[in-house]
N, C-alpha and C positions, 0 to 999 in steps of 0.2 A: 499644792497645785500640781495636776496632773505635767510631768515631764515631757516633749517633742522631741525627741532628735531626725531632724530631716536631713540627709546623705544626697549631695550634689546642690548646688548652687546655680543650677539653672533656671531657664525661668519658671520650669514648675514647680522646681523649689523656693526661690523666691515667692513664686504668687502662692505658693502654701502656705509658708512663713507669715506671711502679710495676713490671711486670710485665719489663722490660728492663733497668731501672738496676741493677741485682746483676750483670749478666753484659756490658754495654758501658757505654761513655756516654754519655750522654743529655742533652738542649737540647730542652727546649719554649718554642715560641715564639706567643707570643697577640698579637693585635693591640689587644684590650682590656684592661681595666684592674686587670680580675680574673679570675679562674678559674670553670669552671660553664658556659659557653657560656647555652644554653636554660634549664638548671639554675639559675633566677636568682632576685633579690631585689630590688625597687624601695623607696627609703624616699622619702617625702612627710609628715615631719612635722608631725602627730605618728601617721599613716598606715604601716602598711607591708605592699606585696602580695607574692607568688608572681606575675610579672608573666608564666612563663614556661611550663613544664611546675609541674601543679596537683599532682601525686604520682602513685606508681610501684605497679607490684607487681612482686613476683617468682616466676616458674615453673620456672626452672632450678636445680636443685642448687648449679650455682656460683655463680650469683648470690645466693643464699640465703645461703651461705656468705660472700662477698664482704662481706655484709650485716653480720653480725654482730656485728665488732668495732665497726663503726658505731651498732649497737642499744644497744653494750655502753655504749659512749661518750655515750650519749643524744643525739647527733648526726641521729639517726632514731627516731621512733615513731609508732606505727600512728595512724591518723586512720578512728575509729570515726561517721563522717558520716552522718547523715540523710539519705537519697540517694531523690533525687526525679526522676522523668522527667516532660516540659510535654510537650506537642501544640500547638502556637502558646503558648496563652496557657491550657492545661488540663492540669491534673497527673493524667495519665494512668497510676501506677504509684508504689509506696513499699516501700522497704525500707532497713537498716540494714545498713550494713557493718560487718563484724566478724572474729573472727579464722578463721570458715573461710574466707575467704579475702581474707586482711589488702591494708589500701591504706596505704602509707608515704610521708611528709611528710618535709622535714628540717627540725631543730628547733634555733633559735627560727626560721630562714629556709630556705628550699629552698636558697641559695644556700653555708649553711654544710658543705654534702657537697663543693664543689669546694675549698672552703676547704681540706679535712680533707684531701682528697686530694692536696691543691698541696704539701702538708709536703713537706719532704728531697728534692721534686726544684727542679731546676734550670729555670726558667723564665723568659724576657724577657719580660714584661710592654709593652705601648703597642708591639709590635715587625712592624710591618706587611711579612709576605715576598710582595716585588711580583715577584719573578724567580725562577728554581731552572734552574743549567744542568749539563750533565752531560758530565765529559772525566774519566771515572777514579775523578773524585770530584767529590761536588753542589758547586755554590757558591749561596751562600744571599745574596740583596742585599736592604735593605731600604729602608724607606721614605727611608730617611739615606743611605742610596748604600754602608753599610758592608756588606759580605762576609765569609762565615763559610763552612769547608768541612767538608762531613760525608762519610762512606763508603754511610752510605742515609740517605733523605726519607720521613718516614710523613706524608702528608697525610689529614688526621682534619676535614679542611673540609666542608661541604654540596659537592655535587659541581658547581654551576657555579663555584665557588671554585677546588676543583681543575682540573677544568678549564682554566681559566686560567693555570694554571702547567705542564702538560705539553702534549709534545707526540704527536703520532698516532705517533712511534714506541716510548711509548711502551704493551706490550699489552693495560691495561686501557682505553685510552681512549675506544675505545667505548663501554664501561660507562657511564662518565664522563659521557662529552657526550651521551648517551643519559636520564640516570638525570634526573626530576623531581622537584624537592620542591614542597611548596604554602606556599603564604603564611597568616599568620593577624594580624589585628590584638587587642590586648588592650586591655580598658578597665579600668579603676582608678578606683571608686568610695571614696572615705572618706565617709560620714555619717553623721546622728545614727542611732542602732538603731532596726531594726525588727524585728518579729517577722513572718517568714518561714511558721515552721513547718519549713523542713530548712536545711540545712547546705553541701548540693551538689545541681545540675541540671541532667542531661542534656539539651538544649531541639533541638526538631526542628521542622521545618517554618516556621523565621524566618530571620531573616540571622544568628543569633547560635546559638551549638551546646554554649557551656556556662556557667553562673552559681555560683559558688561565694563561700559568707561564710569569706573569707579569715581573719578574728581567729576565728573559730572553729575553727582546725587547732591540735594542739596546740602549747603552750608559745607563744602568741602574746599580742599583748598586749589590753587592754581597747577600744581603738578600733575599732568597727567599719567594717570594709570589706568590699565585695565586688570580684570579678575577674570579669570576663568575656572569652570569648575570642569573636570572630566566627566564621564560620565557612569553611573553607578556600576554597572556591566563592567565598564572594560578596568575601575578601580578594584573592584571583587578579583579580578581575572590577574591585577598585578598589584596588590595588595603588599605585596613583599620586596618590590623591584625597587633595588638601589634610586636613592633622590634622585640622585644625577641623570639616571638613567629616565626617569619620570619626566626631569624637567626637559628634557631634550625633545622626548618625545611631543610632547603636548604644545612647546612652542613651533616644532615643525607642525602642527595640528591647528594650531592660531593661524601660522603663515597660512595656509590652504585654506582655511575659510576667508579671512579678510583679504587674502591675494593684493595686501598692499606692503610694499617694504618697511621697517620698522628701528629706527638708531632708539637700540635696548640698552638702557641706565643700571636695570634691576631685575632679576629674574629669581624669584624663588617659590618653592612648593610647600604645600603643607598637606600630609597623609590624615585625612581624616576616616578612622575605620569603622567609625559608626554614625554616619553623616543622613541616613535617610530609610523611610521605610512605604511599601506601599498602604492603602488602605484597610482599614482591619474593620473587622465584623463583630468584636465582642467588645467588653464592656467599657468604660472610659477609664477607668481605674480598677485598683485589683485592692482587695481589702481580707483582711481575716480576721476576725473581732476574736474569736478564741487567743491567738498568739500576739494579739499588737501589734499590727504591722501591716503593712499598707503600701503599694507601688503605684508611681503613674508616670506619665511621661507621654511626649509627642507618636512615641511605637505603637502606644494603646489605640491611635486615633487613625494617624496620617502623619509621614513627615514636615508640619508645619507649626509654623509660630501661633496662628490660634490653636492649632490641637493641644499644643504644649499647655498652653492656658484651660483649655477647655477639661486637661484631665486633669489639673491642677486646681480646679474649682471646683469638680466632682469629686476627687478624691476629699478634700478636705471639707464637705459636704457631708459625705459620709465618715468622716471623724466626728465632727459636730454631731451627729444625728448619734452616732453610736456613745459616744458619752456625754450628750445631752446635754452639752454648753449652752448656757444662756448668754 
């Protein structure tokens, strides 16, 4: 049976995984310690954020569909938020979301969708792939110096990841070392409740681009928190700036838009340096049927959770289609 090895455990690699393992074999390999990639969930007891993507929608038939059993399983449900747009530090617009056109959470954590997804397959977990060389067939080396050989590599990494593991012969790599993602820092409030007035806040015109009261998504718990994400600009711009100095900043950046006093329990950041990308114009997925090997990921599309899906169901599409699984 032809061999998988898929490199990152996110969700296009899960939905690769999922989408392959009936017709080859399959090895997902994560360097982390859990499943989810971006799709994540930070705990700070007795605290817990969405430290990563805030929630999703979906436009595609298949992704809807995808959805489902997920809904069914109460693993996902809609987050009907108070949704607020700032102008600096002035809420310049109000409206409720709801189900003409649903915004979806995973519940009790964003991070239980990777979870859900990780079932029945085959995954090495803390498995850092520093090498990929190609004679016939890939050899996988890792951070241990052990080797594993597959017949194709689907890399589901941010693209200077991949990057780093091929090389210019093979065809998409232009894409590749071409393609940028942006950075974004997250901040992680736990304190005592305030009343806000909404739920979620689009903020423009600061160094910070969205505020959300995290225990207010569904199925969460009574502690409240918010999350905030910087903004991709001014994270690119400070990319390297000591934590402390990050989180100073950005909660003086909170103060100034909510302009309400705040008794703070918990405050921490997390550097995300490949967190988002604009929209792209070429393919959904990057394939090379000469070499075995195959990339895709949310960069290919747009930074979002359906894209993530969406190159993750083309890519593995055209695997099917190229050796012609029944």
């Amino acid at each position: 049976m032809t061999k998988i090895a898929i490199i990152g455990a996110g969700l296009s690699g899960l939905v690769t995984a999922h989408r392959l393992k009936d017709h080859f074999e399959v090895e997902v390999f994560e360097k982390s310690v859990a499943p989810g990639g971006r799709i994540a969930t930070r705990y700070a007891d007795p605290f817990r954020f969405d430290h990563g993507a805030q929630f999703f929608t979906a436009r595609s038939n298949s992704f809807k569909e995808f959805l489902i059993p997920l809904i069914d399983q109460k693993a996902i449900a809609r987050w009907d938020a108070r949704f607020v747009e700032y102008e600096k530090n002035q809420i310049v617009s109000r409206r409720d979301w709801d189900d003409e056109y649903p915004h979806y959470v995973g519940v009790p954590g964003m991070n239980i969708i990777g979870r859900e997804l990780a079932k029945d397959i085959s995954i090495h977990y803390q498995t850092h792939i520093e090498q990929i060389t190609f004679d016939g067939q890939w050899q996988l080396t890792d951070q241990h110096h052990s080797k594993r050989y597959f017949d194709w590599v689907i890399l589901t990494l941010p693209p200077a990841q991949a990057q780093a593991l091929i090389g210019p012969d093979i065809n998409f790599h232009h894409q590749v070392s071409t393609a940028k993602m942006q950075g974004c820092y997250s901040l992680m409030i736990g304190a005592e409740e305030i009343d806000l007035g909404w739920d979620a806040a689009l903020v423009k015109s600061a160094d910070i681009s969205w505020i959300s009261v995290n225990s207010s998504k569904p199925g969460r718990d009574a502690y409240f928190s918010l999350l905030v994400h910087s903004t991709n600009r001014w994270a690119d711009q400070n990319i390297d700036m000591p934590i402390e100095q990050v989180t100073d900043y950005l909660l003086d950046e909170v103060k100034m838009v909510i302009a309400q006093p705040m008794n703070i329990k918990h405050a921490q950041v997390h550097r995300w340096k490949y967190a988002n990308c604009p929209k792209q114009a070429g393919e959904r997925s990057l394939i090379d049927n000469k070499n075995q090997i195959a990339a895709c990921g949310d960069w290919c599309i747009r930074g979002r959770i359906e894209s993530a899906f969406l190159s993750a169901e083309d890519v593995s599409s055209k695997i099917l289609e190229s050796l012609k699984a029944v």
